[in-house]
N, C-alpha and C positions, 0 to 999 in steps of 0.2 A: 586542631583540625578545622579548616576550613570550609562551611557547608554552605558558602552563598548561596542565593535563589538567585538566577536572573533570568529576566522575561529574555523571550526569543518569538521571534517568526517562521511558523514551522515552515511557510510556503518560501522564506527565502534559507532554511538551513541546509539544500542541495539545490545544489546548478545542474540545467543540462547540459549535456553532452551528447554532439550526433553518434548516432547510432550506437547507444548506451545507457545500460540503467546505472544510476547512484545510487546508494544507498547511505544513511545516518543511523544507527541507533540513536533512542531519547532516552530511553530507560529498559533494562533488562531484568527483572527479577527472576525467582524459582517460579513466582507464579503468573507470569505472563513478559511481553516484550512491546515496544512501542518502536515502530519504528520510520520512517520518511524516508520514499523512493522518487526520483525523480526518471522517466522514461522518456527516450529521443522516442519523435513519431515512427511508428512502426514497430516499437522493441514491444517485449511482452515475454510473458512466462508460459512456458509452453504446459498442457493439462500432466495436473499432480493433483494431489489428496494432501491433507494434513491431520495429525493427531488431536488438533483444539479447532474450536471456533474462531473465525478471526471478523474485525470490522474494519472494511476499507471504508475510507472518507476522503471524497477526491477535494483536492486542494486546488488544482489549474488543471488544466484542459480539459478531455475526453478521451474515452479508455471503453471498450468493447471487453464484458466479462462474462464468462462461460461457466454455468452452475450446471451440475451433471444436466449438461446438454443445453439446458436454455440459455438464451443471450438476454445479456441486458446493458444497455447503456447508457450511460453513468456521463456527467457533466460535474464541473464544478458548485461543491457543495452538496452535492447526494453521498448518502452511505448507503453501505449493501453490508450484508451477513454473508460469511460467505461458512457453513455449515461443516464440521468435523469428520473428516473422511467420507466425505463431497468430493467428485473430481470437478476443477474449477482452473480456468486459463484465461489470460486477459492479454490485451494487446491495444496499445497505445494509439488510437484514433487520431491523437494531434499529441504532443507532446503535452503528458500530463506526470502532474505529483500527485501522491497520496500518503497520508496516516495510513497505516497499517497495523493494527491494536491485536496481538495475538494473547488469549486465555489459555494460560497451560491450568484447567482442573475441569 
């Protein structure tokens, strides 16, 4: 069985696409997921809650993120918490990517 390691660059392993989010899995376990989105300007997730804690860390552009209620925005190279059944909604300022680090425990 084959287990290479190889290096990667997370900011080029999704391309954009106008008016659409990409998405990559890095790694999925039972106890959490890693994953890289890439967002056309404009796109965004509309306000949900989640069952874990998650850390975004923006990779390129700027992204407008909504923590029950408050705004904050986010440029390349800031990370945020964004807090376990939290409602929280983000929308793509300028075409950005992000890590996205979800803790399932």
């Amino acid at each position: 069985m084959n287990n290479e390691v190889m290096p990667n660059s997370l900011v080029d392993m999704v391309n954009y696409q106008k008016d659409a989010v990409v998405s990559k899995t890095v790694i999925e376990k039972n106890t959490g997921t890693v994953t890289v989105f890439a967002f056309g300007m404009g796109q965004g997730l509309s306000e949900h809650t989640a069952p874990f804690d998650a850390l975004v860390q923006v990779l390129d552009g700027e992204v407008k993120i909504r923590i029950s209620g408050k705004p904050f925005n986010l440029k390349q190279g800031d990370i945020i918490i964004m807090p376990a059944n939290e409602p929280h909604a983000l929308k793509a300022v300028s075409n950005f990517k992000m890590l996205l680090t979800m803790i399932r425990s």
